[in-house]
N, C-alpha and C positions, 0 to 999 in steps of 0.2 A: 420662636415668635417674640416678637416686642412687646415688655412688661408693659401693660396700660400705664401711662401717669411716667413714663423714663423719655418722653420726646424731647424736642427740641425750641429755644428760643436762642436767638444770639441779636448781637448789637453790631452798630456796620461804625460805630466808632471806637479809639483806643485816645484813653485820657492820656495815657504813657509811652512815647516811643520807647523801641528797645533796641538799638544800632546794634550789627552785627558785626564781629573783626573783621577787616576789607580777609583774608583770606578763608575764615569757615563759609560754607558750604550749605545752600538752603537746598538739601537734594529732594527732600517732598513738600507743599504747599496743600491744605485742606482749608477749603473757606469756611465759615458757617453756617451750618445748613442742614441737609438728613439725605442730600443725594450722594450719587457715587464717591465724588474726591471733597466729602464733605463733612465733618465730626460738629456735635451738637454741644453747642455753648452757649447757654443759662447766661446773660448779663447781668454784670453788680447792679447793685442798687442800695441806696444807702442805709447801712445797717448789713447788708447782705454782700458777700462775696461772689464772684463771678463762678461757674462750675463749666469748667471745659473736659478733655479726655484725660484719661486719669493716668494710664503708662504707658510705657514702650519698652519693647521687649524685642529680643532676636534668637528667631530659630538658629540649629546649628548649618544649616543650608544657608544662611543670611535672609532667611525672611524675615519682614519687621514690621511684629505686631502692635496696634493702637489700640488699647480698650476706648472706645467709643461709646461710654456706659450712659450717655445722654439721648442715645438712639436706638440704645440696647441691642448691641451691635460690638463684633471686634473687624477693622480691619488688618488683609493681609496683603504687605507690599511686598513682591520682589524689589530685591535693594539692586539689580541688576536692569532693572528696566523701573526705576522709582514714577517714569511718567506715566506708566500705564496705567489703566482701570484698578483700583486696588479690589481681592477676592474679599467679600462681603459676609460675613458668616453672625449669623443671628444667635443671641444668648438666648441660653433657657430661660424660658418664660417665669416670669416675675421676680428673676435675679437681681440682684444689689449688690455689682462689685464693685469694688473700692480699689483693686489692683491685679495685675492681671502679669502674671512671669513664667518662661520659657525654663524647665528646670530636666536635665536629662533628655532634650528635645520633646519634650511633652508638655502641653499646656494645665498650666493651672490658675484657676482666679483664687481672688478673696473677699470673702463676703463674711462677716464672721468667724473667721475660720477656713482654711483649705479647702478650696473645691477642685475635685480633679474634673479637667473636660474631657470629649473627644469627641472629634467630627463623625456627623452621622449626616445620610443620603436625605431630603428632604422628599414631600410626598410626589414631589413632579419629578421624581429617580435623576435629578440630573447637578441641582442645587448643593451646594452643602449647608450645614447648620453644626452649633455647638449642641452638645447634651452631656449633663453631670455624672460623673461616674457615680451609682450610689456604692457604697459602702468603700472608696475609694479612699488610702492611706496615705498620709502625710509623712514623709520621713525627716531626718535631721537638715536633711540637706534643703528641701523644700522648704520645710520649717525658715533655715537661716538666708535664704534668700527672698522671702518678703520682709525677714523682721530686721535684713540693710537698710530697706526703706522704711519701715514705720509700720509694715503690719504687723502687729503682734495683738494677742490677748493683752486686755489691759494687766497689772500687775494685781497682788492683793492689796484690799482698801488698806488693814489695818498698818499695813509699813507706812503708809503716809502717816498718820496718827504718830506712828512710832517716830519718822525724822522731825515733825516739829519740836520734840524737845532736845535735838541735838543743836549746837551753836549754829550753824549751819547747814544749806541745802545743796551748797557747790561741790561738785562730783570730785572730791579730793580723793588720794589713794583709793582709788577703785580699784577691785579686783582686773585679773586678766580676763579680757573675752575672748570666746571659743566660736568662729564661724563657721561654716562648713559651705565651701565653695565646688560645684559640680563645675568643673574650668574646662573651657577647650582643647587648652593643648597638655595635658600632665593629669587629664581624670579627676577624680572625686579629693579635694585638698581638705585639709584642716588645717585653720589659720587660728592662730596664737596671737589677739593683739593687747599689746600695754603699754603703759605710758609713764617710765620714771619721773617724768617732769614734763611741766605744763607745755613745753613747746618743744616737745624731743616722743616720737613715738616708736615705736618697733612689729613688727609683721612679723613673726617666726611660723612657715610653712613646714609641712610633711606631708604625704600621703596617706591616705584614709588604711593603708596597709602596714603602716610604718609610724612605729613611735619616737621615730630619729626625726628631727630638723632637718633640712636640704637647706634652706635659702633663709637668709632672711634678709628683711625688708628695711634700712633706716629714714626715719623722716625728722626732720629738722625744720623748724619752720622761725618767723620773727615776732610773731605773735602765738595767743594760745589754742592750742591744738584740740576740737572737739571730737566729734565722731569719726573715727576710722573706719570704714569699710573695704575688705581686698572682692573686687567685686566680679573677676573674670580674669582667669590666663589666658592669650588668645592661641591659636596652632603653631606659633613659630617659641612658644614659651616665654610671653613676655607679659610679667601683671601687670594690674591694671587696680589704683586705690583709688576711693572716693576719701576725700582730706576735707574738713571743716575746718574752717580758722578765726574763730571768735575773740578777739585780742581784747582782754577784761578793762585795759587803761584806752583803748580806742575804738570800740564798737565799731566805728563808720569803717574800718576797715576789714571787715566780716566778710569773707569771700567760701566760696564753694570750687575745688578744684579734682580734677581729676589726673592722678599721678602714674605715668607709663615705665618702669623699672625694665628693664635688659634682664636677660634668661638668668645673668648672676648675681642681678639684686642692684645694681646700680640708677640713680634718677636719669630718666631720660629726656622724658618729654613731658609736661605741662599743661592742661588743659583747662581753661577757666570756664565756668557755668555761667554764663549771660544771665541771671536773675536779676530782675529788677521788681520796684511796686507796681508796675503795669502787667507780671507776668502772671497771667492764673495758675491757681495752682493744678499741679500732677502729682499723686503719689511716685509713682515713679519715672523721673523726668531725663535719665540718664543710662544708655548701655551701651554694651561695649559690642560690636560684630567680630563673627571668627577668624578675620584677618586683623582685627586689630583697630575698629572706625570708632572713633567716640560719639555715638548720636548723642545726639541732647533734642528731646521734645519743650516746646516753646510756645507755651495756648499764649493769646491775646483776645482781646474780646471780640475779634472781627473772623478771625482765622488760628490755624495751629500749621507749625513748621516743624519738619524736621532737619537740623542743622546736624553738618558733618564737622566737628570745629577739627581747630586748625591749631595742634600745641604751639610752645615757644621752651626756649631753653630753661632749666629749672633754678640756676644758680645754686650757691652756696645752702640760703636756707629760702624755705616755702614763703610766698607771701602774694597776696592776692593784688592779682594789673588790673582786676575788674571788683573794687570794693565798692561793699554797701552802698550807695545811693541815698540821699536824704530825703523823705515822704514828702512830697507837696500836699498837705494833707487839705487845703481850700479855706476857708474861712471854719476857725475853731468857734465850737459850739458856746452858748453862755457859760456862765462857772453856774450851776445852780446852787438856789437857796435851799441846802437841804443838811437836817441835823445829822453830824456823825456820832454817831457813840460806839466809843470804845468798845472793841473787837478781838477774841483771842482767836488765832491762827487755828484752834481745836474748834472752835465754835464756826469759825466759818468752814471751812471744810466738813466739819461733821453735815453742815444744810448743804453744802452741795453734794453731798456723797447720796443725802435723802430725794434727792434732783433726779441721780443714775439710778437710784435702787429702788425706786416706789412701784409695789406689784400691785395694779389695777385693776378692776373689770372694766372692759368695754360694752358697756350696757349699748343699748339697739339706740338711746339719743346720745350719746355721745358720738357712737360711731357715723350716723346720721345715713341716710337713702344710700343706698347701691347701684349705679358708680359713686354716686357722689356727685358735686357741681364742680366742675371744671375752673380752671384760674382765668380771667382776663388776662388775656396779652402774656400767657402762658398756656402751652398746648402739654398742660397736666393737672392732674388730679389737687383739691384742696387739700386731702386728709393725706399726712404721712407717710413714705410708703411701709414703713415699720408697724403700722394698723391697719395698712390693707388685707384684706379676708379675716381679720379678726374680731368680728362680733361675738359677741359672745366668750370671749377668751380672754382670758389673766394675762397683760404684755408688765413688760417692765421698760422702766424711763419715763420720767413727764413729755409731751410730748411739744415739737417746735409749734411757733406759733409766733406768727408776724405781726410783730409792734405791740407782742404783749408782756404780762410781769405778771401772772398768777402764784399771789403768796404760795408754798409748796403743802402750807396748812387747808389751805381753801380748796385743792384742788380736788380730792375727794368730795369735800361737800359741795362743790361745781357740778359733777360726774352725777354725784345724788341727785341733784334738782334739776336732772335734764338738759344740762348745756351741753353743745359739742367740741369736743378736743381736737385741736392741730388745725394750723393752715400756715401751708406752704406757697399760699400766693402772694412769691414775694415782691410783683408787679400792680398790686393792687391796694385799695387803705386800706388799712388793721383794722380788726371786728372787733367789737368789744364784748360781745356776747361771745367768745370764742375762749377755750381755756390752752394755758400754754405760756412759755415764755419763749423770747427770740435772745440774741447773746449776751445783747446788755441788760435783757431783763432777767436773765440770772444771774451774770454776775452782780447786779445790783442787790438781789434779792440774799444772794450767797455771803453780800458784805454786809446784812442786814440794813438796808437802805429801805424806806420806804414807798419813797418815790424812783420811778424808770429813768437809769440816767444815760444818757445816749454814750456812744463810742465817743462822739465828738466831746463830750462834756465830762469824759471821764478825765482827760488830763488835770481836768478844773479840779478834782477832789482827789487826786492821787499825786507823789514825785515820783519824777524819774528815774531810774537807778542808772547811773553811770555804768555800771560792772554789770553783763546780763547773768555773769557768774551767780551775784549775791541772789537770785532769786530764792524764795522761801517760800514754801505751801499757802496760798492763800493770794499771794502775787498776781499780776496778769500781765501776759501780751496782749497789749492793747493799738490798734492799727485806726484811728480816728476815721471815720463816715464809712467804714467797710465793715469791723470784727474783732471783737475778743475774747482772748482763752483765760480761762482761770488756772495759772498753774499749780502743778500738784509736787512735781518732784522732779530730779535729775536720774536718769535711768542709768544702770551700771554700762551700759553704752555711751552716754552722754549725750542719750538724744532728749528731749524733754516731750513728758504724758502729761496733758495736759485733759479740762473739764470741758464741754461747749454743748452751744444750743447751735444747731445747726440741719439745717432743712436739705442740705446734702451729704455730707462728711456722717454723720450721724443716721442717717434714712429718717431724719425728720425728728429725732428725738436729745437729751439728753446724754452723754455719754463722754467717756476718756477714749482719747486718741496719744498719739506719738509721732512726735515730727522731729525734725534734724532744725537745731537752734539757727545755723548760720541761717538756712531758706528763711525764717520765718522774716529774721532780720533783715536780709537784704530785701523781704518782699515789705517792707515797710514798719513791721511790729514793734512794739516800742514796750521795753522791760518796765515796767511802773508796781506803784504800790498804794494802795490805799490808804489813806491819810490817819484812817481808823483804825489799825491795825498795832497789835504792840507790838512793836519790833520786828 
C-alpha cells in the first residue's frame, strides 16, 4: 500500500535545460505524475529543493528498477521492451526509502539502514507488491553498495569535534578503502582503492576467495581525483569506475565520470554524467547493465529519463567534456543588517549536533489531530513523516518546518506550551505558530545568527572558498534560492556528511547525510564560509 502523505505534486516547467550528447540514448521517458509511465516529483520552491525518484538499479536479467519513493511505489522495466507498460510493485506501507539497489539479484531499499524486500502475491492473487523481510541480514557486500552512493549511517559526532583542531579538513593521506563489489561477470570482488597523489588513483581487485590481486586498475586524471567507486564488472569481464574530479585551483571544472576498463585493466571508454543545476537530485543516479549499458537516471522537474550515454575516448589523463556549469542563481538576495560575532568551529557544530540529537516527547498538541491537515497545492500530510504514528513517543531531531528558525533552546519550551511541530508544506506561507527550522533557519541559527537568513542572502555574510577542498566543519554548501548543508567533514571516501533541515532527504527532520562533492557542485552548491567563524 502507499504510505499516506508519500504522493505526488510535480511542475510542467524546467528553469534549466539539460542538452543531451546528439549520441546517448533516452531509452525510457516518465512524465510527472502517479500513472503507469509516470514517477512523482515534488517541485522546488524557494528555500526548498525539488524531490524526484531517488535510484536506478539493474536486475541481473537487465530489469531496471526506479524507486519512485514519491508514489510509494518501485518501477519495473524490461530494458528489452523499455516502451512498454512498466511492472508496478507498491512499497510497504509507511516506508521511507532514500535508495533502492539490486545486490546478488535481490532487492534491497534504504531507509535508515538495510531493508531486505521480496515480492509477495497481493490480495486479488494476481498483483504483485514489495513486503520487508523482518529479521533480514545485511552483509558486506550490501553494506558497500549503498554506502558507493552515500547511504551510509552517519559516522560518530565526536571525530568531528576531534578534526576541528587539526590544521585542516581536506581528505589528505587517507587511508586505503575497502569495497566489496557482487559483479556480473567474476562473482563477489573485493576492491582496494587509493590514492598516492591527488590526481593519480589505483583499484587493486581480488576475489572474495583469494587474497592475491588479479587486476589492477590505473587512473590518471588533470585535475583532483575525489571519490572512486569500481561500481560493476559486467559478463564479458570488463569494470566499470565511477571517478569524481574536483580540481582544487578550478572548481568550474568538476565533472562526474564513469570509467570502462578492458578484462586486463586498461582505459577504455569514458562516460560523462550530464549533471547540471536544473537536475534534481537521485541518490543513485548511475548503473551499469549486465552487458555492459551505462544508464544514467535524469529527474527534471517536468519528467525523469533514462539515458543509455554514449562513451568517448579516454586520453592520456581523465578530465571532464561535461564540466561544472555556473548557477544562474536569479536575482541575489539583500546583504542583511545583521550582527556577526565571533564563532568557534566547536561552538557551532556543537549547536548543530544539538539540532540531530534532541530526544523529545510528542505530546498529543504538538503532534496535533489524526491525519492531520493536509498541504495546499501538495497531495500530502503537514506533519513530517519521521512523526507520523508517534504521539506519544520520544523521537529524536528537531523537526523540518517551512520558513522557520526555532532557537534549539526554545524548542522544548514551545512543545511545553502546546505549539505544533513540523510542516512540510512547502507550497504554502510559513506558520508562525509552528515549531521547527527549514535549512537556512538552521544554519543560521547553527552560526549563532539571530535573525533567519535566506540562501539567497547568505553569500551576503559569508566568502567564497576558491578550493571546495579547504572546507572545514562548520562551513556550508550553499546553492542561493534552493538549499544549504552545513558541512561536517571529509569522509575517508572523500565523499562529504554533511548537517540539514530538510522535508525530504531527512523525513522531515534534522539529520547528517553524505553525498559525492563533484554532484553537489555541478548541481550548483557553492563552498562558502561564514564571515564569523575563526578560521
Amino acid at each position: 500500500m502507499r504510505s499516506f502523505g508519500s504522493h505526488i505534486l510535480f511542475a510542467a516547467t524546467l528553469a534549466v535545460a539539460s542538452p543531451v550528447f546528439a549520441k546517448d540514448t533516452t531509452i525510457i521517458e516518465l512524465r510527472g505524475g502517479d500513472g503507469a509511465r509516470s514517477v512523482g516529483i515534488i517541485s522546488s520552491n524557494e528555500e526548498v529543493e525539488a524531490s524526484g525518484p531517488a535510484a536506478i538499479t539493474v536486475g541481473d536479467d537487465g530489469t531496471i528498477y526506479i524507486l519512485d519513493q514519491n508514489n510509494g511505489r518501485v518501477l519495473a522495466i524490461d530494458a528489452e521492451r523499455s516502451q512498454a507498460e512498466p511492472e508496478i510493485l507498491p512499497l510497504p506501507e509507511n516506508a521511507a526509502p532514500e535508495d533502492l539497489a539490486v545486490v546478488h539479484n535481490e532487492l534491497y531499499l534504504w531507509s535508515d539502514g538495510v531493508v531486505p524486500l521480496e515480492r509477495s502475491t497481493d490480495t486479488d492473487g494476481r498483483s504483485q507488491t514489495l513486503r520487508a523481510v523482518d529479521g533480514g541480514d545485511a552483509d558486506d557486500y550490501t553494506r558497500s553498495v549503498f554506502a558507493s552512493m552515500g547511504s551510509v549511517s552517519p559516522g560518530p559526532l565526536n571525530s568531528i569535534i576531534d578534526e576541528i583542531g587539526r590544521s585542516t579538513s581536506r581528505p589528505e593521506a587517507r587511508p586505503p578503502v575497502i569495497q566489496y563489489v557482487p559483479s556480473r561477470g567474476l562473482g563477489d570482488i573485493v576492491a582496494e582503492v587509493s590514492a598516492a597523489a591527488n590526481d593519480k588513483a589505483e583499484i587493486l581487485l581480488r576475489r572474495s576467495s583469494s587474497e592475491e590481486n588479479f587486476l589492477s586498475l590505473q587512473l590518471a586524471s588533470e585535475g583532483r581525483i575525489g571519490t572512486v567507486e569500481l561500481l560493476d564488472i559486467d559478463t564479458t569481464g570488463r569494470p566499470y569506475a565511477l571517478v569524481e574530479l574536483v580540481p582544487a585551483d578550478r572548481p568550474e571544472r568538476t565533472g562526474m565520470l564513469v570509467v570502462r576498463f578492458t578484462p586486463n585493466g586498461a582505459m577504455d571508454r569514458v562516460y560523462d554524467l550530464p549533471i547540471e543545476p536544473g537536475t534534481v537530485f537521485s541518490r543513485r543516479f548511475v548503473a551499469i547493465g549486465p552487458r555492459g549499458d551505462v544508464l544514467y537516471l535524469r529527474s527534471q522537474e517536468s519528467r525523469a529519463q533514462v539515458l543509455r550515454l554514449d562513451g568517448r575516448e579516454p586520453g592520456r589523463k581523465l578530465a571532464a567534456a561535461l564540466p561544472a556549469k555556473q548557477l544562474n542563481a536569479g536575482k541575489p538576495g539583500k546583504t542583511p543588517k545583521v550582527a556577526i560575532v565571533p564563532k568557534s568551529r566547536s561552538d557551532v557544530i556543537e549547536r548543530a549536533i544539538g539540532f540531530e540529537t534532541l530526544n523529545w516527547l510528542v505530546t498529543p498538541a504538538a503532534y496535533g489531530r489524526d491525519p492531520g491537515p493536509g498541504c495546499v497545492n501538495m497531495n500530502r500530510l503537514r506533519r513530517p513523516i519521521y512523526l507520523i504514528g508517534k504521539r506519544g513517543q520520544t523521537v529524536k531531531g528537531v523537526p523540518y518546518c517551512w520558513g522557520c528558525k526555532t532557537p534549539l533552546e526554545n524548542f522544548i519550551g514551545g512543545v511545553e506550551k502546546g505549539q505544533t511541530a513540523g510542516n512540510v508544506c512547502t507550497k504554502s506561507a510559513p506558520q508562525s505558530n509552528v515549531l521547527g527550522v527549514d535549512c537556512s533557519g538552521f544554519v543560521s541559527d547553527a552560526w549563532g545568527l539571530k535573525m533567519h537568513v535566506s540562501t539567497r542572502a547568505i553569500p551576503g555574510i559569508t566568502k567564497r572558498l576558491s578550493d571546495p577542498w579547504s572546507m572545514r566543519p562548520g562551513d556550508a554548501l550553499n546553492k542561493p534560492g534552493s538549499h544549504v548543508l552545513l558541512f561536517m567533514r571529509f569522509t575517508d571516501d572523500r565523499k562529504v556528511e554533511v548537517m540539514e533541515a530538510s522535508p525530504n532527504a531527512c523525513k522531515g527532520r534534522v539529520c547528517r547525510n553524505t553525498y559525492s562533492l563533484g554532484s553537489l557542485l555541478m548541481r550548483g552548491y557553492q563552498p562558502v564560509r561564514f564571515k564569523g567563524l575563526d578560521g
